[in-house]
Structures are given as C-alpha cells and as structure tokens.
C-alpha positions in Angstrom: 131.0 132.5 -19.0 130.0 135.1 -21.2 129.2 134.7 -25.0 132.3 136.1 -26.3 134.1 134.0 -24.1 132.4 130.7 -25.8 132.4 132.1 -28.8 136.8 132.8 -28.6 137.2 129.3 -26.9 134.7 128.0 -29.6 137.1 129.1 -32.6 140.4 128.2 -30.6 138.6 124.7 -29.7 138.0 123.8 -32.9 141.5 125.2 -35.0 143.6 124.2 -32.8 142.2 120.4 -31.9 143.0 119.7 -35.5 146.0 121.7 -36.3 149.2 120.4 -34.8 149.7 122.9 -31.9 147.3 121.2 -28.9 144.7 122.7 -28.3 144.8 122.1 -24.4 147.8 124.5 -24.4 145.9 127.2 -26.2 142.7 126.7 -23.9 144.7 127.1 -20.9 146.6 130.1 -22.4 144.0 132.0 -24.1 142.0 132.8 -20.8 145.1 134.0 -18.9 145.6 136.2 -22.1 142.6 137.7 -21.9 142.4 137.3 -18.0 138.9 135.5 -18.0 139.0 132.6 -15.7 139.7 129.1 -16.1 136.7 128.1 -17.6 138.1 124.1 -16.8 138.6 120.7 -17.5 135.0 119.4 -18.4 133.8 122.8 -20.4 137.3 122.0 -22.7 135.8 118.3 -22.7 132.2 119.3 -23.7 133.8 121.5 -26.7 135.1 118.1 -28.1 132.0 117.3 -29.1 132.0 119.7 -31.5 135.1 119.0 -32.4 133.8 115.3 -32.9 131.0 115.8 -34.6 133.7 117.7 -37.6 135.7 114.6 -37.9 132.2 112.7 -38.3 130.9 115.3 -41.1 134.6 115.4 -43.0 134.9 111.4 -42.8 131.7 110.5 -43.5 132.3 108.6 -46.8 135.6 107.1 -45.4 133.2 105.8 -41.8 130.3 104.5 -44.3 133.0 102.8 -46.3 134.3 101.2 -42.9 130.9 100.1 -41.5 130.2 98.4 -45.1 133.1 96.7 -46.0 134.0 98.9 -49.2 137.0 99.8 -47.2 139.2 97.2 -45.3 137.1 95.8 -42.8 140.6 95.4 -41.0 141.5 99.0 -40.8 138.2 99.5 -38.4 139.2 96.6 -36.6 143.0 98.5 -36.4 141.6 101.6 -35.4 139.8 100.4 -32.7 142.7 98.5 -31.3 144.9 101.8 -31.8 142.5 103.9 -29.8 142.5 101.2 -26.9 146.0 102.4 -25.0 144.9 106.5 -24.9 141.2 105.1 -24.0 143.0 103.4 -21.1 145.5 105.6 -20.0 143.1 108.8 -19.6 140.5 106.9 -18.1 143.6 106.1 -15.4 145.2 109.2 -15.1 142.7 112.5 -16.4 141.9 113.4 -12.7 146.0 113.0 -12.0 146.6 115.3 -15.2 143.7 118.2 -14.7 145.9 118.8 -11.2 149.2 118.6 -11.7 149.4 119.6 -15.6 147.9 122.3 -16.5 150.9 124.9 -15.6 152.2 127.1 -18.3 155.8 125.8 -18.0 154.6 122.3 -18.8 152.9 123.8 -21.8 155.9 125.7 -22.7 158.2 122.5 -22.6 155.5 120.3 -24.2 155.2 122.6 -27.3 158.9 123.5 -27.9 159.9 119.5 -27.4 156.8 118.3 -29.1 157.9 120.9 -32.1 161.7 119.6 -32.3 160.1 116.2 -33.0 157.8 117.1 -35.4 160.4 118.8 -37.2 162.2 115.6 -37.1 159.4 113.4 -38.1 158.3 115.9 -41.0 162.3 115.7 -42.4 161.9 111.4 -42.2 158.8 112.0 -44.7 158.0 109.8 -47.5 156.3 110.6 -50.7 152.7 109.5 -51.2 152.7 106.4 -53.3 150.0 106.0 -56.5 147.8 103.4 -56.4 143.9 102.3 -57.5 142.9 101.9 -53.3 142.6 104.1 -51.0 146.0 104.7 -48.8 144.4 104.0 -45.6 144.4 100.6 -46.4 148.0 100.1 -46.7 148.3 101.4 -43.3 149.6 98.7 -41.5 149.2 97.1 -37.7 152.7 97.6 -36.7 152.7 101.1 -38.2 148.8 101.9 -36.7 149.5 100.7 -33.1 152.4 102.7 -32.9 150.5 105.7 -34.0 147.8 104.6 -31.2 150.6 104.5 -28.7 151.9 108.1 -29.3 148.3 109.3 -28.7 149.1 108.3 -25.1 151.3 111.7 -24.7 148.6 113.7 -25.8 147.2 113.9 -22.1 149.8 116.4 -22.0 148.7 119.8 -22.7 150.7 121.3 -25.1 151.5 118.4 -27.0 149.1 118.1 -29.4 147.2 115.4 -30.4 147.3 115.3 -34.1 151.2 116.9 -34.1 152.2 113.4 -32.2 150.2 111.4 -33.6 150.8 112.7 -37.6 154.5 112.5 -36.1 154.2 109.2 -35.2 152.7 108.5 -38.6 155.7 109.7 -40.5 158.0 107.6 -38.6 156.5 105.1 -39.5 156.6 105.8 -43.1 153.1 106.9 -44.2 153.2 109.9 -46.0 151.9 113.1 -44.7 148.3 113.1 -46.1 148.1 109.7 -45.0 149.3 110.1 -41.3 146.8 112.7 -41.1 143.9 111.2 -41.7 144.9 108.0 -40.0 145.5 110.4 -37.0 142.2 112.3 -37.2 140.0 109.1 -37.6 142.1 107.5 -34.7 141.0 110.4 -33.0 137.3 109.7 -32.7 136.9 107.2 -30.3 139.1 109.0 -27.8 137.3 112.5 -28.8 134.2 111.1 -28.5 135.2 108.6 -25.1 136.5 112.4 -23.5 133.7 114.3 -24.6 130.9 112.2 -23.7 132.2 111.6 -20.1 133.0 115.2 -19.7 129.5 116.7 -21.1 127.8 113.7 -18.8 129.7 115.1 -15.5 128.7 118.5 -16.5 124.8 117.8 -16.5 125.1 115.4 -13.5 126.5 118.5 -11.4 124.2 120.8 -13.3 125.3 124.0 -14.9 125.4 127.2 -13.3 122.4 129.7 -14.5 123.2 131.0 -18.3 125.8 128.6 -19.5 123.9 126.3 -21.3 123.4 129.0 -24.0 127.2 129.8 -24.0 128.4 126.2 -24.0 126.2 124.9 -26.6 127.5 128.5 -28.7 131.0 127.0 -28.1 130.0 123.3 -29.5 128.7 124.7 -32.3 131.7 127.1 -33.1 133.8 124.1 -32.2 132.2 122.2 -34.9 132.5 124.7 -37.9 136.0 126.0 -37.0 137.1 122.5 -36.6 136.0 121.0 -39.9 137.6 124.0 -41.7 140.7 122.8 -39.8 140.7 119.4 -40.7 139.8 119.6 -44.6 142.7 122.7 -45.0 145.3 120.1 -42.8 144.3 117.1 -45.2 144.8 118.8 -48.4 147.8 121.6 -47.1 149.3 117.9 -46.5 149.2 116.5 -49.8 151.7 119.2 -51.3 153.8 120.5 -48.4 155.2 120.4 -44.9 155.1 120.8 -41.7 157.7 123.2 -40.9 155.4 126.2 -40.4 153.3 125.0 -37.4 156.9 123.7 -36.3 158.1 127.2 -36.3 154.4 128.8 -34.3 155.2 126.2 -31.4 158.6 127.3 -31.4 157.9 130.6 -30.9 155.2 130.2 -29.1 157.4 128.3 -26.6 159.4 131.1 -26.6 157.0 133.5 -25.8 155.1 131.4 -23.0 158.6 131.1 -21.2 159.3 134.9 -21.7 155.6 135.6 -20.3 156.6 133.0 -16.6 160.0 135.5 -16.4 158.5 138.8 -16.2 155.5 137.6 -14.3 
C-alpha cells in the first residue's frame, strides 16, 4: 500500500460513505481501475473510523443534546434499537459477504436497482414541516425501525448505506433533510461496531512493514473528506433532490456492466 493509494481510497472512503452511491462499490472498483490490488475487507473497515469520527465532529451538538436530555431522550433510545438488526445481521453474515459479494456484477445490479428505488423514494418526498423543536424528534418508532431494517441491505456492496437508508426515510414520510440525518446518526453504532472490529483484527494479525503510515493517512483523509460529505448532503437536502446521484448510479451501472462485457 503505497501513500497515494491511501491517500485515493482515503478521499473515495470518506465521499462516498456519506453520499448515496456505497462506498463498498467504489472501494472495490477504484483499485481495479487503477489496477492496484485489493487492498480488502478490514483496511475498508479501518477507514470507517475516519469516517466515524466525521459523523461525531458534524453531530456533536445533536449527540450532547441526546446524552443530556435537551433532545428526546426517546430518540437515543430509538436509535439504539434501530441500529440493533444491521449490528446483528453483519456480525452473522460479514465473513459470508467478504466471499461471495464483492464481484462487480453484484455491484453493478446493486447500484442500478438500489438507484431505481431511490428514485422512487425521492418522487414519494414530503416537504419539511415548521416547527419550534428539532425534526428529529418527530421521528417516529414505526418510521425509525423501518429505517433500521433497510440498513440490513447495506451489507451489500453497492447499495449504499445512506441511499437505503435516506430511501427508507422518505417512505416513511420524513422529509429529505430529516431522513438524512436520522440515517447518518443511525449510522454510528454500525460504523463504529464495523470499524472497531475491523481495525482490532488488523492489529491482532499485525500489519505488514510500512502500512501503518498509509492506513492511518487514509483514516485521516477519510475523516476530512467525509465531514465535507455529510454537511454538503444535509444542507443540499434541505432545498433539492435526489435525482442527481440517482442518475451517477445509473450510469455508473451502465458503465460497470459495459466494463464485465469487454473484459
């Protein structure tokens, strides 16, 4: 793993984690783009960190706010319970999916299919409604465990965490600024659960000679590219769609399948 290599999966890591066009795909693809190898499962893992340690910077108020009681004390309760089906269904099947899923026709499927719905979901959604609390609270436990549910197809690379999970959102009726944050602070048990147990296997087999310095390059690219990510998604959100990153996955569908043709 060279440095340009952490730095590239650093930036791709942390844009794509947040913006709704899975970021497992894009890890997979990039390296066979620029024929580097696979750098695998638990260096993609690690990154999340990173990529965690965003969502904690961008959400601080709204996670102070939780821990204190100025916000619902419920909603930490429901986000906890939301995050308990992906928690448990990855902790069952990750090995399962690093072997049998990471194939670029998967991908290809998961991000035109996943793209169709979101295009779906972002047609079903509702205004944002004026009020003196914050949205968040309004979220409600039928509409939160549902979103939790949906971050069960994540595992799937190419899907997209946030695109399913902000997709769930709308069907549920939360507006679109809403859905996302609900998605990105739903995401930060399961980030962090993923990461932890990732970066923990890592050291346990120890890393080869010169990738600490390129890994922790990565984390730290991850981090910086991914709260840009998240604070342009919130507030692109508040004023406008989703039909742009419906139209990327769509073509980048497109192009993947084109790429398995000729090869």
């Amino acid at each position: 793993m060279t440095y340009t290599q952490a730095l590239v999966l650093g930036i791709v890591q942390g844009v794509t984690e947040f913006l709704p066009v899975s970021s497992s795909g894009h890890l997979i693809l990039v390296p066979r783009l620029f024929g580097w190898p696979d750098q695998g499962l638990a260096f993609d893992a690690a990154m999340h960190l990173g990529t965690l340690v965003a969502l904690l910077a961008y959400f601080h108020v709204e996670l102070i706010e939780l821990l204190t009681g100025a916000l619902a004390r419920r909603l930490a309760v429901l986000l906890l319970a939301a995050s308990l089906p992906a928690l448990a269904v990855g902790w069952l099947v990750h090995r399962w999916v690093e072997t049998n899923l990471r194939s670029p026709v998967i991908i290809a499927l998961a991000t035109g299919v996943w793209g169709l719905v979101m295009w779906w979901a972002d047609r079903r959604a509702i205004r944002s409604r004026e009020g003196p609390d914050d949205p968040l609270v309004r979220v409600g436990w039928g509409q939160g465990l549902f979103v939790g549910c949906a971050q069960v197809l994540a595992l799937i690379p190419g899907t997209s965490r946030s695109g399913v999970t902000i997709s769930a959102g709308l069907f549920a009726h939360l507006d679109r600024a809403t859905a996302a944050r609900f998605s990105f602070l739903l995401g930060i048990p399961v980030t962090g659960a993923a990461g932890a147990y990732k970066l923990l296997q890592l050291l346990r087999q120890g890393l080869p000679p010169g990738e600490a310095g390129p890994l922790a390059l990565a984390i730290l690219v991850a981090f910086v590219s991914g709260w840009a990510a998240v604070w342009f998604l919130v507030n692109y959100l508040k004023r406008r769609s989703l039909m742009p990153f419906v139209i990327y996955r769509l073509i980048l569908a497109a192009i993947i399948f084109v790429v398995i043709a000729r090869s």
